[in-house]
N, C-alpha and C positions, 0 to 999 in steps of 0.2 A: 242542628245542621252540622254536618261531614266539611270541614277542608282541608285539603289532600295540597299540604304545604308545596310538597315537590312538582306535582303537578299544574299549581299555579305559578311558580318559577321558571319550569319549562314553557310553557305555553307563553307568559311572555316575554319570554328571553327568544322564544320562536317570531313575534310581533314584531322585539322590538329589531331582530334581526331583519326582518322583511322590509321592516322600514326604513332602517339606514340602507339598505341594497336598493328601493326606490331609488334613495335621494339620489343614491351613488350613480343611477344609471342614466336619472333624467338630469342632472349637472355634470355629467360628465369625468368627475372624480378619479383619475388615477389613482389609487389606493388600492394595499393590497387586504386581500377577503380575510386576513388576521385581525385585522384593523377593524374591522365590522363585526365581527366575532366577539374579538374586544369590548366594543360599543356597546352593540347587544347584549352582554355580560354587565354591566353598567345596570344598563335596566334593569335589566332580570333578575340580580340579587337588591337592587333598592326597594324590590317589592314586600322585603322582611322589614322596613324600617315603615310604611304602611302600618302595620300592626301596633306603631306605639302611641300613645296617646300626643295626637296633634291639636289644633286650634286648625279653623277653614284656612284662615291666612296662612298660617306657618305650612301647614300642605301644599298649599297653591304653591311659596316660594320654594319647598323641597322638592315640588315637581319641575318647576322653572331649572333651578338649577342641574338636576339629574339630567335634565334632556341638554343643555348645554355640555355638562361632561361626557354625554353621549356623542353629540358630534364632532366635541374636540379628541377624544379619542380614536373615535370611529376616523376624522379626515382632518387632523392635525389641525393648531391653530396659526393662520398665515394675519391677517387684519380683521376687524371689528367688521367689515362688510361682509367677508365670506362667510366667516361664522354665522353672522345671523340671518345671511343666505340659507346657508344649512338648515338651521334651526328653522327657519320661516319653511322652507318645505317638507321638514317633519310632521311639524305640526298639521299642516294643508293636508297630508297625504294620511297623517291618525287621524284627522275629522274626518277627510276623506272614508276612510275605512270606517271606524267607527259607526259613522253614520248609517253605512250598508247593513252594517252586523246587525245593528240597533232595530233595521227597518225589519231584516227579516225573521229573527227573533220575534219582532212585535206583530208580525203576518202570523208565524206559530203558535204565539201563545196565546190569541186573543180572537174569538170568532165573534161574529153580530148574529143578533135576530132581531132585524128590524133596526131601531134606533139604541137597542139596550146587548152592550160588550160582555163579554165575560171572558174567565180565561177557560184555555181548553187543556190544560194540563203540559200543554208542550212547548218546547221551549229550545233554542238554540245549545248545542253541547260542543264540547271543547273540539271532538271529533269532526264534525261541520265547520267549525273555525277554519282548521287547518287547510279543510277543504276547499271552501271559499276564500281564505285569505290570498294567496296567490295567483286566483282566477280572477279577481277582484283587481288586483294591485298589476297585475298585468294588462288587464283593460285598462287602467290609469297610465298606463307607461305609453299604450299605443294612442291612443288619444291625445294623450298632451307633447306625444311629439308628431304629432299629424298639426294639429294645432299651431306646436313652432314653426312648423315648417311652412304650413301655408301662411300666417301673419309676418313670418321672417321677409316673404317674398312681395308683401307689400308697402308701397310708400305714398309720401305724401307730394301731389305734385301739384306746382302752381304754373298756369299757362297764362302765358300775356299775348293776348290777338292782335292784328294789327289793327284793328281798331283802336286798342284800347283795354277792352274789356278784359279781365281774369277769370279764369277760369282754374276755383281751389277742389282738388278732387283725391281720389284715390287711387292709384295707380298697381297694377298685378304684375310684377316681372314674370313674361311669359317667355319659354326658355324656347317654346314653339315660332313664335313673333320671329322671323328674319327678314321681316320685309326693308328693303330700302330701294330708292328711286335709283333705278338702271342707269340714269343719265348723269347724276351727279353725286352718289352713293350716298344719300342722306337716310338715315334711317326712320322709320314710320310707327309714331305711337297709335293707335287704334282709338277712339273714343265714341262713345254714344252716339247717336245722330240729334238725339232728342237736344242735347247740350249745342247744339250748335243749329237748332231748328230757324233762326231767325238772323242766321248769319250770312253776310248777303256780301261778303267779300271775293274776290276774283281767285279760283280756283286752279288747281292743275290737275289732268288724268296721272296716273300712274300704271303701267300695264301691271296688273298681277295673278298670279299663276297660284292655283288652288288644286286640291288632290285630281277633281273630277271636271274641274273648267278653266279658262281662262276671261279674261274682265279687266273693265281700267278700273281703278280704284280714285274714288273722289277724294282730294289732299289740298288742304291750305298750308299756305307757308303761315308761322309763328312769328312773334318776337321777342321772347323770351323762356324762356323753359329751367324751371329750378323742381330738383327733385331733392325732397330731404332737405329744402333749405338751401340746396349747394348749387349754382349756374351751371349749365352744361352746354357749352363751348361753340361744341358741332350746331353745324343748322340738322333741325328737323321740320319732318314736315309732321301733321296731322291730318290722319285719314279716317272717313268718315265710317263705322261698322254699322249696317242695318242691325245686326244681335247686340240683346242688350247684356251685361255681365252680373247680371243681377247674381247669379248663383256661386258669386266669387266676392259680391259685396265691393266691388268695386263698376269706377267709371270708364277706366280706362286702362288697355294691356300696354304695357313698355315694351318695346324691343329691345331683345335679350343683352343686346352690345354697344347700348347707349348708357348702361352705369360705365361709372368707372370704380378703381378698384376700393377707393377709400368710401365709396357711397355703401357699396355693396356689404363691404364690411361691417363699417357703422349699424345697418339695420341686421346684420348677424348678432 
């Protein structure tokens, strides 16, 4: 068997470039692209030291370490958190990878008849790498900031009825949400109806105004309201939504201007 030393240097000094530019971009990393050059360069010549006779263990910890002088050079070392920040999204986004390559490699080289595998001669090449590496690793970028963004905008809220009763749920800052009571400018969290199906407390209408109608909107007054832990000040009211939010994995939308600014942050 053929190895084409320079071409295994390249290719992953290409990897391990793509994947400190991941990390760079889903952390947010000011650094400049020398720096990741750099990193990548780390890698991509450790892979001559491969070649000399290791022990499992001593491999494992020669790989440990590489990938840490990889991110300390790639984005400098500030404390023991960030670093292994870094490091912990490296590695997430090469299994990540990894895995995909792995799969479709093993879709190539391996066909069935029936119950009984065999290979088919074919097999992922370096050139396919390249290809898929970036197509791959860019799905991963778009996803897990879709991901952020939608878990960033939810919280955890605890409602005290005037009964009594609590009500611990999940709440969706909805930037849509402006609703507040015309008379006394309180603003209106939305909640299930099912969550309040046996709640037999004295109500108030609310007029409210929607694209294609107008409608009073059914609202109890609370007594207490903690989001994230934190009390929030203002009176609200809670109004009842016929739609349930299932499709947002939550129970209830916030309106958009009942955080305030140190809540909002916190859950950034």
């Amino acid at each position: 068997m053929k190895l084409y030393l320079d071409l295994i240097i390249l290719l992953n000094l290409f990897l391990d470039y793509v994947l400190l530019l991941v990390v760079s971009i889903i952390l947010k990393r000011n650094v400049k692209m020398l720096r990741i050059v750099l990193g990548a360069l780390v890698g991509g010549v450790s892979v001559l030291a491969l070649f000399l006779s290791f022990t499992s263990a001593t491999l494992f910890i020669f790989k440990i370490f590489i990938s840490i002088l990889m991110v300390i050079v790639a984005f400098s070392y500030k404390n023991i958190k960030y670093t292994l920040n870094n490091l912990f999204y490296l590695y997430i986004i090469s299994i990540t990878l990894g895995g995909f390559l792995y799969f479709v490699n093993d879709q190539l080289a391996y066909k069935n008849n029936g119950l009984f595998f065999y290979h088919s001669g074919l097999s992922i090449n370096w050139i396919l790498v390249i290809i898929l590496t970036p197509i791959i690793t860019f799905i991963y970028i778009f996803q897990t900031k879709k991901l952020k963004e939608k878990f960033s905008k939810i919280y955890k809220v605890n409602i005290t009825l005037l009964n009594g009763k609590e009500l611990n749920i999940s709440g969706f800052l909805d930037t849509g949400n402006s609703l507040i009571d015309p008379y006394k400018k309180r603003p209106i969290i939305m909640v299930n109806k099912e969550l309040l199906d046996t709640y037999n407390e004295k109500y108030i209408l609310v007029p409210c105004t929607t694209v294609n109608s107008k409608s009073m909107l059914k609202c109890f007054k609370i007594e207490k309201l903690l989001i994230n832990g934190k009390k929030i000040e203002e009176d609200v009211l809670l109004g009842i939504s016929d739609n349930n939010f299932d499709s947002l994995g939550v129970e209830c939308l916030l309106q958009k201007n009942i955080l305030k600014g140190e809540i909002y942050e916190e859950n950034n």
